[in-house]
PDB file of N, CA, C and O in Angstrom, chain B, residues numbered from 101:
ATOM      1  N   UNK B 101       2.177   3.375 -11.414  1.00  0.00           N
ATOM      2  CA  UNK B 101       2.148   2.941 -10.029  1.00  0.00           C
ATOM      3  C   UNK B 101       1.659   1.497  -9.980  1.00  0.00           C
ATOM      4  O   UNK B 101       0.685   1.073 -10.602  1.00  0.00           O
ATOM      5  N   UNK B 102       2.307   0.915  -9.312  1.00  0.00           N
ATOM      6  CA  UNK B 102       1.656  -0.878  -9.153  1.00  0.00           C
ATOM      7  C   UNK B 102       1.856  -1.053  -7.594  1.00  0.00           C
ATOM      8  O   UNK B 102       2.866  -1.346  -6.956  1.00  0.00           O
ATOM      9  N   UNK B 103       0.283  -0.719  -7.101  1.00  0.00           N
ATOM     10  CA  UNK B 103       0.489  -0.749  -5.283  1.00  0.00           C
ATOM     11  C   UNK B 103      -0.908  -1.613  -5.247  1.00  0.00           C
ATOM     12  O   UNK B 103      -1.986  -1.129  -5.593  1.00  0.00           O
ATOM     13  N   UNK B 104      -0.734  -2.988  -4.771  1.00  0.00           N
ATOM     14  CA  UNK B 104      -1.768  -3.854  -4.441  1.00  0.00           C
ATOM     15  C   UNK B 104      -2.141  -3.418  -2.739  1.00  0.00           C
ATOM     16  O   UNK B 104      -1.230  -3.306  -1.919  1.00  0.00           O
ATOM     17  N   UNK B 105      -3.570  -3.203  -2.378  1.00  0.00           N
ATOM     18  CA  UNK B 105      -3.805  -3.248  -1.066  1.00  0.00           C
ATOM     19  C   UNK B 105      -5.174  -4.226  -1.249  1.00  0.00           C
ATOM     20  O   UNK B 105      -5.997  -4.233  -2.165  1.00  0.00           O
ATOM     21  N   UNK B 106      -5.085  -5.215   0.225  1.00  0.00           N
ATOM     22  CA  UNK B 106      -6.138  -5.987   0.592  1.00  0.00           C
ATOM     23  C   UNK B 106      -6.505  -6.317   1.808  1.00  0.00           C
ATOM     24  O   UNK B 106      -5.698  -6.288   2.736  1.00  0.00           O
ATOM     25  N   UNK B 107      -7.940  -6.721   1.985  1.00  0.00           N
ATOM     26  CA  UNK B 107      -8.308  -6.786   2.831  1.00  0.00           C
ATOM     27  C   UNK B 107      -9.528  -8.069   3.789  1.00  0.00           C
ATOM     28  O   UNK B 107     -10.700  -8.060   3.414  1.00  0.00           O
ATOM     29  N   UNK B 108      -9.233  -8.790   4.633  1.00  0.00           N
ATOM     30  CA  UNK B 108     -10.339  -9.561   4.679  1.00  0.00           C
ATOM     31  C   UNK B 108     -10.759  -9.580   6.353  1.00  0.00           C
ATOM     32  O   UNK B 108     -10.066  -9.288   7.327  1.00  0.00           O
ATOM     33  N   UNK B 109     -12.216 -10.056   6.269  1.00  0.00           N
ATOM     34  CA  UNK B 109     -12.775 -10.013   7.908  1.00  0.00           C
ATOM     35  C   UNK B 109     -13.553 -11.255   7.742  1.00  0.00           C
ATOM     36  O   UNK B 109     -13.665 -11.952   6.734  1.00  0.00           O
ATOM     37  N   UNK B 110     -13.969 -11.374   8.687  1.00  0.00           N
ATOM     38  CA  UNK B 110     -14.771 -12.597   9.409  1.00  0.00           C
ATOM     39  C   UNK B 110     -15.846 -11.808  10.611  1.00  0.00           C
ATOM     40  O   UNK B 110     -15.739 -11.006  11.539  1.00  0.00           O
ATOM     41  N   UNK B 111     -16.904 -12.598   9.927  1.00  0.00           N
ATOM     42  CA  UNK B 111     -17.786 -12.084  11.220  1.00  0.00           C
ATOM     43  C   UNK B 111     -18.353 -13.305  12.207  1.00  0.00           C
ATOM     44  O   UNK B 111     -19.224 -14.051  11.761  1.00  0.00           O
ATOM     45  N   UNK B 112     -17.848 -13.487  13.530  1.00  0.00           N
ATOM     46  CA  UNK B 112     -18.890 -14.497  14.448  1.00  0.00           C
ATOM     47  C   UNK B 112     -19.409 -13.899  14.940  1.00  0.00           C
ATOM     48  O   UNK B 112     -19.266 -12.697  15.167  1.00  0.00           O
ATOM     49  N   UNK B 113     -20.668 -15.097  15.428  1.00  0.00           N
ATOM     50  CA  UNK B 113     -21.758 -14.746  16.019  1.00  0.00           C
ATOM     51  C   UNK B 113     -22.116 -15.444  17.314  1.00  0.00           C
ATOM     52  O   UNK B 113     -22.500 -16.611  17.384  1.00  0.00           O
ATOM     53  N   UNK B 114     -21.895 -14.322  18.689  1.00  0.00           N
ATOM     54  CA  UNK B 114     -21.838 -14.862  19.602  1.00  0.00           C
ATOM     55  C   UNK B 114     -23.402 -15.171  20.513  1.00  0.00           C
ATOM     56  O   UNK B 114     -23.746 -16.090  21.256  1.00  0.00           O
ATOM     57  N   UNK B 115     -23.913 -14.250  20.158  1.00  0.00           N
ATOM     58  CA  UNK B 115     -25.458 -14.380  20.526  1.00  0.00           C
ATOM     59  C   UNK B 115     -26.546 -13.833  19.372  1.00  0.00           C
ATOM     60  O   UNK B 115     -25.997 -13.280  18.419  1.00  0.00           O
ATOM     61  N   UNK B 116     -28.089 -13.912  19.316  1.00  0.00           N
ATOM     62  CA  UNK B 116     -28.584 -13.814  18.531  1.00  0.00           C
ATOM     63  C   UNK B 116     -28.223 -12.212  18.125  1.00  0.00           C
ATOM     64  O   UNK B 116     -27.850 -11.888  16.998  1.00  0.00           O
ATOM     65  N   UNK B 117     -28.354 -11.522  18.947  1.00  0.00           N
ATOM     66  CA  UNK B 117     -27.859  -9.717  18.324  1.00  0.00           C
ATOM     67  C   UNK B 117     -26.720  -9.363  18.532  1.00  0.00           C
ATOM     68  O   UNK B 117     -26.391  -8.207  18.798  1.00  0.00           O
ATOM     69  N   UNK B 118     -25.863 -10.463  18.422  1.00  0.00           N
ATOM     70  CA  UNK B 118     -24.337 -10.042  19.319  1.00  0.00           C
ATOM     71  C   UNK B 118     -23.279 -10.692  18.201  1.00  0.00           C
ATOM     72  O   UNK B 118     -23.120 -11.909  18.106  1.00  0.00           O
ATOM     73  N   UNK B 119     -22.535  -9.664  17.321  1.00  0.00           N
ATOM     74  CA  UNK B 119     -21.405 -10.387  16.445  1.00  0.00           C
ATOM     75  C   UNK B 119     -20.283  -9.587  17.039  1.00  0.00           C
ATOM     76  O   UNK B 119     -20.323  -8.672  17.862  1.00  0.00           O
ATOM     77  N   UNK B 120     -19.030 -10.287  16.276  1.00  0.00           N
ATOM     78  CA  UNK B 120     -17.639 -10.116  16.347  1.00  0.00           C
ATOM     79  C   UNK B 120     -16.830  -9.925  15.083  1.00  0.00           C
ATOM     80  O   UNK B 120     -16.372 -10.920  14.521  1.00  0.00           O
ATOM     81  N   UNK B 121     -16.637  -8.799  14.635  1.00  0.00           N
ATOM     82  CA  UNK B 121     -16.117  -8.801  13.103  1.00  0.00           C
ATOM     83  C   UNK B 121     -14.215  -8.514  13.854  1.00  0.00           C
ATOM     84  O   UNK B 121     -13.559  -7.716  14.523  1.00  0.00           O
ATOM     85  N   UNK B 122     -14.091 -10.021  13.008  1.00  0.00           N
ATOM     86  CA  UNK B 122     -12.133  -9.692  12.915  1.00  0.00           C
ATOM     87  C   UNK B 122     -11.742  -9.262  11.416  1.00  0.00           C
ATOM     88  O   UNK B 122     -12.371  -9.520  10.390  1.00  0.00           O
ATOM     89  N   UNK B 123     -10.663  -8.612  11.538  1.00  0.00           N
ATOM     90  CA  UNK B 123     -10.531  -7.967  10.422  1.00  0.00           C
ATOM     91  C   UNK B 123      -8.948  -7.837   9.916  1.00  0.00           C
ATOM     92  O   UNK B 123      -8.325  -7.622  10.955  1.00  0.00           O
ATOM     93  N   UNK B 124      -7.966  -7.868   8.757  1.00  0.00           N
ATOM     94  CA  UNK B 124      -6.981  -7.826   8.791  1.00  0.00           C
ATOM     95  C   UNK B 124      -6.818  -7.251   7.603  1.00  0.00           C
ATOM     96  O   UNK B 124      -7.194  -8.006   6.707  1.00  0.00           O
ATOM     97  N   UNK B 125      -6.334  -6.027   7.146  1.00  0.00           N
ATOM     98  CA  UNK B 125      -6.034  -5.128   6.185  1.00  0.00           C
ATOM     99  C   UNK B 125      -4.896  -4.514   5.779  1.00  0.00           C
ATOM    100  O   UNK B 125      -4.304  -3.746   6.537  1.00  0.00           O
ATOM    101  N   UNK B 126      -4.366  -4.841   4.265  1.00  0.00           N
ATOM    102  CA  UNK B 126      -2.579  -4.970   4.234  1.00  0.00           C
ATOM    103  C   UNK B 126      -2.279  -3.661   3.196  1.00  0.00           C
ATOM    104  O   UNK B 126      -3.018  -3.708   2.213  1.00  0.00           O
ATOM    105  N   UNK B 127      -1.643  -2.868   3.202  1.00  0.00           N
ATOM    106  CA  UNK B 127      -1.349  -2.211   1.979  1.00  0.00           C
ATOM    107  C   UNK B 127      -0.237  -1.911   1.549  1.00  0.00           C
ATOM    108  O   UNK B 127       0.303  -1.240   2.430  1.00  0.00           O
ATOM    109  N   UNK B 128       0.240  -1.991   0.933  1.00  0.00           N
ATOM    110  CA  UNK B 128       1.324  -1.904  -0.366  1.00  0.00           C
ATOM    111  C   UNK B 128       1.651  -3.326   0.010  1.00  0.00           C
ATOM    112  O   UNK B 128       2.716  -3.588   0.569  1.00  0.00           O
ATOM    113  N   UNK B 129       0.417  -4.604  -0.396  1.00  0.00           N
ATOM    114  CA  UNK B 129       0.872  -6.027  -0.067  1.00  0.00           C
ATOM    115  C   UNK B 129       2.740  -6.581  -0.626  1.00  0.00           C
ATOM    116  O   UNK B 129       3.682  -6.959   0.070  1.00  0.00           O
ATOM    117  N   UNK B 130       2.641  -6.417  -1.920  1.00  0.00           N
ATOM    118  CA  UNK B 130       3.583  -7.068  -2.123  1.00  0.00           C
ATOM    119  C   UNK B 130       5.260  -6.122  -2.240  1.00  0.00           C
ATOM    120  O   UNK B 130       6.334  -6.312  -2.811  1.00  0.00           O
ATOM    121  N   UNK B 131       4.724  -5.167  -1.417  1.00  0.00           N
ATOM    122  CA  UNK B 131       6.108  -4.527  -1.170  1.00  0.00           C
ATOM    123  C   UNK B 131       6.828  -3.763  -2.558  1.00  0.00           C
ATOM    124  O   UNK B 131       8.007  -3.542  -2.282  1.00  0.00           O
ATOM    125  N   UNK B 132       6.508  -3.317  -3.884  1.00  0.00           N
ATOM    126  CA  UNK B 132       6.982  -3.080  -5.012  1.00  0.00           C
ATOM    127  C   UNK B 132       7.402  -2.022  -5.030  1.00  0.00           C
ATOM    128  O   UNK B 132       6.530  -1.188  -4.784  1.00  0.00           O
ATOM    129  N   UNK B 133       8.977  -1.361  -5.325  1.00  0.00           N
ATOM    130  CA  UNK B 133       9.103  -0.222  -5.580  1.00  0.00           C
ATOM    131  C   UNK B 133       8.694   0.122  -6.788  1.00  0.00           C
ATOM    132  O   UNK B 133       8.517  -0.798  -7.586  1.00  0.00           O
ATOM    133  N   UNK B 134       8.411   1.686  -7.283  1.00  0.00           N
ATOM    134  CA  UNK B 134       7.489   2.011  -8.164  1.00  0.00           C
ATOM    135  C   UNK B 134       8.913   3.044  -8.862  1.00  0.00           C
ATOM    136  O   UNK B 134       9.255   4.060  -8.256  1.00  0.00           O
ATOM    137  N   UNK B 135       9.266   2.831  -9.506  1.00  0.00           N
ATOM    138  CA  UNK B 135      10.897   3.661  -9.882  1.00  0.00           C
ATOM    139  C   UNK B 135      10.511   4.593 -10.710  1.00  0.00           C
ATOM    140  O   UNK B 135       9.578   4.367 -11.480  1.00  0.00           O
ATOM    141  N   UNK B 136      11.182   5.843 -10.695  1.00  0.00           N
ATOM    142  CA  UNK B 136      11.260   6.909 -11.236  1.00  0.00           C
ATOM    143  C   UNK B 136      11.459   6.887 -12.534  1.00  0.00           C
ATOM    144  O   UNK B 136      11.779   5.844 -13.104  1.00  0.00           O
ATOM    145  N   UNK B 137      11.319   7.877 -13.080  1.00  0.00           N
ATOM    146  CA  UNK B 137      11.312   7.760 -14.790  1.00  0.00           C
ATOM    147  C   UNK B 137      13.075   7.801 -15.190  1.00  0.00           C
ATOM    148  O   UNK B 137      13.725   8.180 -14.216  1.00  0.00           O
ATOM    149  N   UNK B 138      13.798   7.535 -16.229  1.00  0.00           N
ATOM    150  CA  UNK B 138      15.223   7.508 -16.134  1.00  0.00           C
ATOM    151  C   UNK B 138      15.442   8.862 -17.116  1.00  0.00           C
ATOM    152  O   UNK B 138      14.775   9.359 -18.024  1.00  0.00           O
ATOM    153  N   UNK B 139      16.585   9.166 -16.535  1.00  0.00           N
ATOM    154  CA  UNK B 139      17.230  10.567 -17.148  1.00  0.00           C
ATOM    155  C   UNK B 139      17.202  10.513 -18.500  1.00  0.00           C
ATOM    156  O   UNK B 139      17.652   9.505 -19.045  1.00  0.00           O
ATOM    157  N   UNK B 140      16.595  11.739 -19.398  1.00  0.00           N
ATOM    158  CA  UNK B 140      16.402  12.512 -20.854  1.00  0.00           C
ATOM    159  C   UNK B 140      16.994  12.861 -21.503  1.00  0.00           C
ATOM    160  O   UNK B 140      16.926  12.832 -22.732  1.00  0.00           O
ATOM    161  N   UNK B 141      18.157  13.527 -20.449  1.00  0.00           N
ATOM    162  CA  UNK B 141      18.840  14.599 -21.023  1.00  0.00           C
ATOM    163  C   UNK B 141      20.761  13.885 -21.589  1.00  0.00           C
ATOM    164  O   UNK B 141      21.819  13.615 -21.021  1.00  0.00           O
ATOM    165  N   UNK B 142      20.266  13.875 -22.846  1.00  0.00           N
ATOM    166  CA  UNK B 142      21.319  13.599 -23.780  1.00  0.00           C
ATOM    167  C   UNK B 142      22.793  13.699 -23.835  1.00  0.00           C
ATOM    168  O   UNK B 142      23.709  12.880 -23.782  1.00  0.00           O
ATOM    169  N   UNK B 143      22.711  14.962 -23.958  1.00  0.00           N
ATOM    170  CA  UNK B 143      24.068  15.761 -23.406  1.00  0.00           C
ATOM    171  C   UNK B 143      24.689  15.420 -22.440  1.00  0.00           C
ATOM    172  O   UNK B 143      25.812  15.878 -22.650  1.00  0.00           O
ATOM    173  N   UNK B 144      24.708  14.753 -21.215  1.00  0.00           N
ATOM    174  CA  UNK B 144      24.864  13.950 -20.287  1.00  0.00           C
ATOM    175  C   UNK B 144      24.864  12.797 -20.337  1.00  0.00           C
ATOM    176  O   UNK B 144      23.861  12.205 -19.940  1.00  0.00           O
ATOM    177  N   UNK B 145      26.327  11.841 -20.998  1.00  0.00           N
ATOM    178  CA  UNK B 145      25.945  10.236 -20.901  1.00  0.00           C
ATOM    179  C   UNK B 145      26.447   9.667 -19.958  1.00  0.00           C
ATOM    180  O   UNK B 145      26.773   8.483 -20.034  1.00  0.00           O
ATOM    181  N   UNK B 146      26.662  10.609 -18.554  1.00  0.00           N
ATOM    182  CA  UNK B 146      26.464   9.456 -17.687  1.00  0.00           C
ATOM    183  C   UNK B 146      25.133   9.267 -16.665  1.00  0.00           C
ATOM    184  O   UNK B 146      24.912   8.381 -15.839  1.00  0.00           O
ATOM    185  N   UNK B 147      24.358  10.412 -17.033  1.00  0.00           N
ATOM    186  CA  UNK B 147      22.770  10.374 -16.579  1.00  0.00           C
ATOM    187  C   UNK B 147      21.943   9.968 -17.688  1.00  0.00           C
ATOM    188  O   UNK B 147      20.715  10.054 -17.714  1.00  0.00           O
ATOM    189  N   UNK B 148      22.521   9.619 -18.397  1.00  0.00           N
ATOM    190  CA  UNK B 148      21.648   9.580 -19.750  1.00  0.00           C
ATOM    191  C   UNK B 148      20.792   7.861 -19.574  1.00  0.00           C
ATOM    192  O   UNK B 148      21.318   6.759 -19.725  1.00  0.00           O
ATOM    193  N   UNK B 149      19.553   8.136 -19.265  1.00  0.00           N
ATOM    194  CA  UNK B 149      18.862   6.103 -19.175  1.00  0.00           C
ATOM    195  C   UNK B 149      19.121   6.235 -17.760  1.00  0.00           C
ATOM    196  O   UNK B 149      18.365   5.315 -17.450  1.00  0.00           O
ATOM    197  N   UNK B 150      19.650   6.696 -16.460  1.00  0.00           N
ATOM    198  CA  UNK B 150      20.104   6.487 -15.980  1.00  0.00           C
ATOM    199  C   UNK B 150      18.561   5.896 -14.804  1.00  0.00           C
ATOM    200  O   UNK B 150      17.659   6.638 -15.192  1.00  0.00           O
ATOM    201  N   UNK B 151      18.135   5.252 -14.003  1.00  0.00           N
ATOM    202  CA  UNK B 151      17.059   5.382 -12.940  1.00  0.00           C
ATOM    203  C   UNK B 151      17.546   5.643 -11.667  1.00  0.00           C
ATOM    204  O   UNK B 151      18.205   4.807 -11.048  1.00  0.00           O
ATOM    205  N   UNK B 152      17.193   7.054 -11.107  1.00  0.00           N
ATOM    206  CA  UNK B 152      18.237   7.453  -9.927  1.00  0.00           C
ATOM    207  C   UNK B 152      17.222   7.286  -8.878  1.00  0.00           C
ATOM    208  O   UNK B 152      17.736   7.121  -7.772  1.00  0.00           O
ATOM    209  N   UNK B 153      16.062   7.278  -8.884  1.00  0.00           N
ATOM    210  CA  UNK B 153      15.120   7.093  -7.565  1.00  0.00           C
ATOM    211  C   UNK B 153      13.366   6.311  -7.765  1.00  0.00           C
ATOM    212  O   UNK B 153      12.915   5.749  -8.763  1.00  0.00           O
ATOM    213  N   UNK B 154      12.900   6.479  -6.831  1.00  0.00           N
ATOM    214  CA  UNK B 154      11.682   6.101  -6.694  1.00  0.00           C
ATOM    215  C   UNK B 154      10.595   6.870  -6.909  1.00  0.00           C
ATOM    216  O   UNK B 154      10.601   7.885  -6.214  1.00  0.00           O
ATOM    217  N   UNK B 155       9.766   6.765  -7.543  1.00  0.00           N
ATOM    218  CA  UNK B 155       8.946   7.952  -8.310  1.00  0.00           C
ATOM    219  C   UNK B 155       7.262   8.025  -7.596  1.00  0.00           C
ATOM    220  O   UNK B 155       6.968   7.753  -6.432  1.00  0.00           O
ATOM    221  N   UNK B 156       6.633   8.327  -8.339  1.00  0.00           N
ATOM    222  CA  UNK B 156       5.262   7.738  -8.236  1.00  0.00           C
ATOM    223  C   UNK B 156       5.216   9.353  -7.320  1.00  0.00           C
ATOM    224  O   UNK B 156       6.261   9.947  -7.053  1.00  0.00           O
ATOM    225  N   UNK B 157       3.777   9.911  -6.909  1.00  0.00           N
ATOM    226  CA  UNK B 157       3.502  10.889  -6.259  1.00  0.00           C
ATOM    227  C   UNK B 157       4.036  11.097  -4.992  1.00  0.00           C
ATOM    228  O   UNK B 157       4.630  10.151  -4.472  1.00  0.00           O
ATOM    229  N   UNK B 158       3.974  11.789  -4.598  1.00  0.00           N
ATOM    230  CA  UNK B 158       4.489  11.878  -2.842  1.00  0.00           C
ATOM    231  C   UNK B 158       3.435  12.678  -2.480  1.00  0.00           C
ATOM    232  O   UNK B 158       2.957  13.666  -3.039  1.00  0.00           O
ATOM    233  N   UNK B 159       3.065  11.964  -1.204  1.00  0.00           N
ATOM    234  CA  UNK B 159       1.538  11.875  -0.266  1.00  0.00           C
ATOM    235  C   UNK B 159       2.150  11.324   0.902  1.00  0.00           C
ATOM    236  O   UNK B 159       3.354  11.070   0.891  1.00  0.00           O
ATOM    237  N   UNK B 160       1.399  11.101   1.967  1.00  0.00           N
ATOM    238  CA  UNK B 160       1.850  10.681   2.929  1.00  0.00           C
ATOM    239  C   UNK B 160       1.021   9.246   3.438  1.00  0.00           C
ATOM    240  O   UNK B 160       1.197   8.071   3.115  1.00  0.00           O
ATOM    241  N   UNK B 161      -0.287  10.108   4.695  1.00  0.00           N
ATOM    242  CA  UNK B 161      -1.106   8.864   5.061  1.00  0.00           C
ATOM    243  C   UNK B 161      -2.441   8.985   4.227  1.00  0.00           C
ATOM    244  O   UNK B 161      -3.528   8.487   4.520  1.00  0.00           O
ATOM    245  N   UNK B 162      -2.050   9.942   2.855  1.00  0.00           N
ATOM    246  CA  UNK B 162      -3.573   9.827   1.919  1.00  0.00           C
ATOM    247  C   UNK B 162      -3.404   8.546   0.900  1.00  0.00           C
ATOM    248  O   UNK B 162      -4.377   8.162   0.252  1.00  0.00           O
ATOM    249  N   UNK B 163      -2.448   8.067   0.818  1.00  0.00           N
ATOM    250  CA  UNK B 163      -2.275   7.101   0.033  1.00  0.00           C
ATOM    251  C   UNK B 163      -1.924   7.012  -1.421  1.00  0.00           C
ATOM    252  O   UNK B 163      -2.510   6.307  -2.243  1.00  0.00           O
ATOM    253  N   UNK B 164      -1.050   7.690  -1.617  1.00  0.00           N
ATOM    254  CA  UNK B 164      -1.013   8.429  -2.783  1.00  0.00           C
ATOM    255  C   UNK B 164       0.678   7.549  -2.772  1.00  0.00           C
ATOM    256  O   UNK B 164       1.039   6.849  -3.718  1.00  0.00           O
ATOM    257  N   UNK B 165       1.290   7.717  -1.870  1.00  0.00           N
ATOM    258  CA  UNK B 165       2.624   7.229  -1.922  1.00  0.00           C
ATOM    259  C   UNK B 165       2.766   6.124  -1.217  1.00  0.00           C
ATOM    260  O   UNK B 165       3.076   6.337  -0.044  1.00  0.00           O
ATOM    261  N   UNK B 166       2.584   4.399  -1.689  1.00  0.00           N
ATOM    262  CA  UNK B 166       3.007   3.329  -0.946  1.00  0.00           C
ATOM    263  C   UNK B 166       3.472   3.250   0.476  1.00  0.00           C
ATOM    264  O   UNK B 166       2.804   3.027   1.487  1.00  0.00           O
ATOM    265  N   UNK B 167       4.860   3.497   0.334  1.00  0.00           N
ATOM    266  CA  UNK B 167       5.437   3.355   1.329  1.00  0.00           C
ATOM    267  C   UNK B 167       5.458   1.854   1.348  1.00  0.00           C
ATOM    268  O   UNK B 167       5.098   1.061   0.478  1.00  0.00           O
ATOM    269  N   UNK B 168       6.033   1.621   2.706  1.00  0.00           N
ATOM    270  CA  UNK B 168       6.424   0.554   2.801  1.00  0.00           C
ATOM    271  C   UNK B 168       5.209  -0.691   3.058  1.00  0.00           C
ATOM    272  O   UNK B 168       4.036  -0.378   2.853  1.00  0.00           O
ATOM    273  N   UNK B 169       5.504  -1.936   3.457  1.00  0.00           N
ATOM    274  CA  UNK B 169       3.933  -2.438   3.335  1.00  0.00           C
ATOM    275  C   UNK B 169       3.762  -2.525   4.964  1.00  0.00           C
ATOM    276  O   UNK B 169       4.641  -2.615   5.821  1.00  0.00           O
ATOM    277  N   UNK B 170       2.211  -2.463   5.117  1.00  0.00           N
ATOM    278  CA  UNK B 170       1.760  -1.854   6.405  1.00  0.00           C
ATOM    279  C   UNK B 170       0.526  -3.318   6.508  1.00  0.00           C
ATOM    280  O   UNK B 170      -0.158  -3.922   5.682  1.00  0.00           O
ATOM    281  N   UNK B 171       0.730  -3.402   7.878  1.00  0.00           N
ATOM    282  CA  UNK B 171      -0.547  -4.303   8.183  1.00  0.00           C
ATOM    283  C   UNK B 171      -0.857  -4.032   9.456  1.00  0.00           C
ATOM    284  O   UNK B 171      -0.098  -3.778  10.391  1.00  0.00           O
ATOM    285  N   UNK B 172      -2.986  -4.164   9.408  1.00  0.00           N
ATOM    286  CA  UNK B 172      -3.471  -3.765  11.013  1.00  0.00           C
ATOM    287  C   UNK B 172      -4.437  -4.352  10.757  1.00  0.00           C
ATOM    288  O   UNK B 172      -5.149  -4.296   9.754  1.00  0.00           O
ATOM    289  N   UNK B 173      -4.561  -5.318  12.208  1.00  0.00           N
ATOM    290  CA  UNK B 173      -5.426  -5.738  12.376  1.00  0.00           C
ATOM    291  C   UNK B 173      -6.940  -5.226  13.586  1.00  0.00           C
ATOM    292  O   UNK B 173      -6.978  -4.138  14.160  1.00  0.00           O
ATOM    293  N   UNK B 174      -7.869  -6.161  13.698  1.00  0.00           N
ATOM    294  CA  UNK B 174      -9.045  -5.200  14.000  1.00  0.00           C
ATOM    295  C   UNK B 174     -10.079  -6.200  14.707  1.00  0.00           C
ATOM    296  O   UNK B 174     -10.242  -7.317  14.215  1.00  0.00           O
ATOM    297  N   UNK B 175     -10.755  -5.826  15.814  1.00  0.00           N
ATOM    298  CA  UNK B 175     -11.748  -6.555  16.357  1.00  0.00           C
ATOM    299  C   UNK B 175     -12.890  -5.403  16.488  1.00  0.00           C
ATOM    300  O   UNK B 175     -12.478  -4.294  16.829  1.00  0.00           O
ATOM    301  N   UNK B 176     -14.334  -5.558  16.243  1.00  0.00           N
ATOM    302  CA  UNK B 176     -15.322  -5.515  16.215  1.00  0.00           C
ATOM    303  C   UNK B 176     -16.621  -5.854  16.694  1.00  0.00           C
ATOM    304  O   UNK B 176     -17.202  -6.783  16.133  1.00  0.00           O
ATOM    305  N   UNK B 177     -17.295  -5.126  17.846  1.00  0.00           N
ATOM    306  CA  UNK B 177     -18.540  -5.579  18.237  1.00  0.00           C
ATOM    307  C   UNK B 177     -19.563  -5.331  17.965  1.00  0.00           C
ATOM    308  O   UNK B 177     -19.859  -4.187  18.310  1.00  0.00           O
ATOM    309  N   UNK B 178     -20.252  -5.806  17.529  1.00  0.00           N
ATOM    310  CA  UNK B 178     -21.633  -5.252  17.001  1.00  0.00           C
ATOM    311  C   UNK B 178     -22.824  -5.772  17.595  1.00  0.00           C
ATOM    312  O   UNK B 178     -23.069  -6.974  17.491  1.00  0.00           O
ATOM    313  N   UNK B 179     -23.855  -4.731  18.420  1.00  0.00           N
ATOM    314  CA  UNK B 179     -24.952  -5.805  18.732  1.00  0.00           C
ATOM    315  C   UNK B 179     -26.479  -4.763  18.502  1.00  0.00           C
ATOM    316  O   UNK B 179     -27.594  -5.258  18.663  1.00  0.00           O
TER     317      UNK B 179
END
């Protein structure tokens, strides 16, 4: 699997007990499909080497399966 996710924030400070955290968090940054292993089976040379799909686990929103690349951003008050 090769799935880069990142993330960065900023915090201002609007009064002495009063911040603002912005925030912007990307995952599956650079978009990579993760390809399936290619066909084994011998006896078959026209599946044989062949790479017919996209591999890697299947998960959903646990993160287990990329997907496509996703970005959300975020504001924050803290006082």
């Amino acid at each position: 699997m090769n799935v880069w996710h990142a993330g960065m924030n900023k915090f201002f400070t609007l009064y002495e007990r009063v911040k603002v955290r912005v925030e912007m968090a990307a995952t599956n940054v650079f978009n990579h499909p993760n390809w399936s292993n290619p066909g084994t089976n011998a006896s078959t040379t026209v599946s044989a080497g062949v790479v017919t799909g996209v591999g890697g686990v299947q998960g959903g929103s646990t993160g287990d399966k990329p997907g496509a690349r996703t970005l959300r951003a975020g504001f924050r008050l803290e006082f």
